[in-house]
C-alpha positions in Angstrom: 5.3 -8.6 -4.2 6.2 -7.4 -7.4 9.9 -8.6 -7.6 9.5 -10.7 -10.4 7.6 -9.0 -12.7 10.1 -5.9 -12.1 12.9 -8.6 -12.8 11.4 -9.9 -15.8 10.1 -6.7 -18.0 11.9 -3.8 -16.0 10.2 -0.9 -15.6 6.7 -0.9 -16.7 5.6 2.4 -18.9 2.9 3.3 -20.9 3.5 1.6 -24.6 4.7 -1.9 -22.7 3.1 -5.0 -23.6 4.2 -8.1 -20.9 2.3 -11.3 -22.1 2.4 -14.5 -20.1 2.1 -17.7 -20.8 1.2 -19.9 -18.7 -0.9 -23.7 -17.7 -4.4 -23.8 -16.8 -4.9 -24.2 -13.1 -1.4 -22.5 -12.2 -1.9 -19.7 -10.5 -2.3 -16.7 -13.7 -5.7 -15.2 -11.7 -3.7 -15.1 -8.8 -0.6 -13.5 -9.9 -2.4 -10.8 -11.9 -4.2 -10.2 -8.7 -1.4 -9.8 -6.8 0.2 -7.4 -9.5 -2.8 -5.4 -10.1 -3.3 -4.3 -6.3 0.4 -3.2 -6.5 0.3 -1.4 -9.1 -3.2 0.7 -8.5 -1.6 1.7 -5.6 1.1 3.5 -7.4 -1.3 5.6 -9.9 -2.7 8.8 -9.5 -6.5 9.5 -8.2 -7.5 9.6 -11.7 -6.4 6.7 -13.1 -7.8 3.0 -12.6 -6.8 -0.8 -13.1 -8.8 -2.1 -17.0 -8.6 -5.9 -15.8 -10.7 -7.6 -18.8 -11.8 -11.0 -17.6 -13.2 -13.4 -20.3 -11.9 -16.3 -17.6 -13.3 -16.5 -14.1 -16.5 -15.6 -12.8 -16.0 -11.6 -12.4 -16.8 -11.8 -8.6 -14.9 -14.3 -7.8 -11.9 -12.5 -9.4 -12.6 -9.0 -7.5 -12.7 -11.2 -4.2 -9.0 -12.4 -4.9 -8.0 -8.8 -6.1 -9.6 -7.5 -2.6 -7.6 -10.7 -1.1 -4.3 -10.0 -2.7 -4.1 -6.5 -1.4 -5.1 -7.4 2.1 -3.4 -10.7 2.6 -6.4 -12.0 3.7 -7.7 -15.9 3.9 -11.4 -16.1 3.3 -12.5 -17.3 6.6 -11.1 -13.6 7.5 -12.9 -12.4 4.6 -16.1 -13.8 5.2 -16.2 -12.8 8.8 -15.5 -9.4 8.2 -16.4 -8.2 4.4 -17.6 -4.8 5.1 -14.0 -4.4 7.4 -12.2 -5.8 4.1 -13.4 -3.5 1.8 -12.6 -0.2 3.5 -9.5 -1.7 4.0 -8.8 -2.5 0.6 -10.2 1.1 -0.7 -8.2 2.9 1.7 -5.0 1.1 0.6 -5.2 1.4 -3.0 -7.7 4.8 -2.9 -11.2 3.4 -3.6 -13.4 0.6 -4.1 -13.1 1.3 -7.9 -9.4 1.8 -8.3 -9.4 -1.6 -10.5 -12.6 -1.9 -12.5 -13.4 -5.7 -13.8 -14.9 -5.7 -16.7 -16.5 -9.1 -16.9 -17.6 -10.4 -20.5 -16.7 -13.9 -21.6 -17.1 -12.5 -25.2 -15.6 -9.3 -24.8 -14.6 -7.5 -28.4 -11.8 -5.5 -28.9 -14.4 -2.5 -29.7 -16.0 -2.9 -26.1 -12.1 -2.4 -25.0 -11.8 0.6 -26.9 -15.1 1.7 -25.3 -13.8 0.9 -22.0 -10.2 2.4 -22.8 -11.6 6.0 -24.0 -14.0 6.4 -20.7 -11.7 5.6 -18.4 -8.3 6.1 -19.2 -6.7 3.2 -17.5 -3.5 3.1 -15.8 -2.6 -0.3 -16.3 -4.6 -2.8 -18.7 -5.0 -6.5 -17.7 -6.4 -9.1 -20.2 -7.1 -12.3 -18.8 -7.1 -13.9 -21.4 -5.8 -11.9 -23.9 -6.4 -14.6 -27.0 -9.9 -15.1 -26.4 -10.9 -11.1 -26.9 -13.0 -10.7 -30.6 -11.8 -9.1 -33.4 -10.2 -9.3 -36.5 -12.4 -12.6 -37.0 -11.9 -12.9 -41.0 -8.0 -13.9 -40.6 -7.2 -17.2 -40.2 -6.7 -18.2 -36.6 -2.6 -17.4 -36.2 -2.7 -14.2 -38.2 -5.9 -12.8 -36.0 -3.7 -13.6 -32.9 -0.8 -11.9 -34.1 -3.6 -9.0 -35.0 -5.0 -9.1 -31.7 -1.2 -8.8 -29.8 -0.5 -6.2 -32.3 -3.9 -4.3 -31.3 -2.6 -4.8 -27.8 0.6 -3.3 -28.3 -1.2 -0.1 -29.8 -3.5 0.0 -26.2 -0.4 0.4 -24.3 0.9 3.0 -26.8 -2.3 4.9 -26.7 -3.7 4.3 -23.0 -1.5 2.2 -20.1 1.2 -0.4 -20.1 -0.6 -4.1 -21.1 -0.5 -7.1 -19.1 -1.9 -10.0 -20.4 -2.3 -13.6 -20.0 -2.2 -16.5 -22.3 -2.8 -20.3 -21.1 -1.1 -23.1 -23.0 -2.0 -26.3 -22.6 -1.7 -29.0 -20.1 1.1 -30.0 -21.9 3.2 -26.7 -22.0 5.1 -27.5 -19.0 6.7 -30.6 -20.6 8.1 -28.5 -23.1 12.1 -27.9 -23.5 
């Protein structure tokens, strides 16, 4: 499950920062899903999954996280949800091993916020460039502010994995 991102960033410590680019509508939500669930199984009681979602609906993004860790279609889902979530708890060692934190304005001070009370294991930003902050630079230097701040989170906190969609175009793009 992991394979790839292992292959592409190695060993993933506190102080990393892996951004992705990516299309819209290719699969980002997914992967991250599929990631997360791996990797909240590998960190102590203590510890949780920060997955900052400014993207999807936050529901709909904790059903594919509880999907990803079971394998599970959503006919399967839907037929059994109470089944699926003790399931899903009991692999990765409760229901709130990966907390969603579901603001389409989120602000790098609600992060921080978030950061200090929970000590994450692993911080998700999907998307990474849409987080406020640093809103009297022009647009390129408060991007490279906001990576930089990102870089500090997985100094201070958890490794960093976050997303960032390029446009439709991108793919076209030797």
């Amino acid at each position: 499950r992991s394979w790839g991102l292992q292959q592409s960033c190695g060993d993933f410590r506190q102080g990393d920062l892996c951004v992705f680019a990516k299309r819209p509508d290719s699969g980002g939500t997914t992967f991250l899903a599929s990631e997360s669930t791996y990797m909240a199984e590998q960190l102590p009681d203590d510890r949780t999954v920060l997955w900052i979602n400014n993207e999807e609906q936050g529901d709909k993004v904790r059903r594919r996280v509880v999907q990803a860790e079971l394998g599970w279609t959503n006919a399967e889902l839907d037929a059994n949800p109470t089944g699926a979530i003790q399931e899903y708890a009991a692999r990765i060692g409760s229901v709130e091993k990966i907390q969603v934190f579901d603001r389409a304005k989120v602000h790098t001070k609600d992060v921080e916020a978030l950061c200090k009370s929970l000590k994450p294991g692993l911080i998700i930003f999907d998307q990474l460039h849409k987080v406020k902050g640093f809103e009297s630079e022009a647009e390129h230097e408060r991007q490279t502010l906001l990576f930089n701040w990102s870089r500090e989170l997985a100094k201070e906190y958890a490794p960093v994995i976050a997303v960032r969609q390029r446009g439709g175009g991108a793919g076209s793009v030797k």
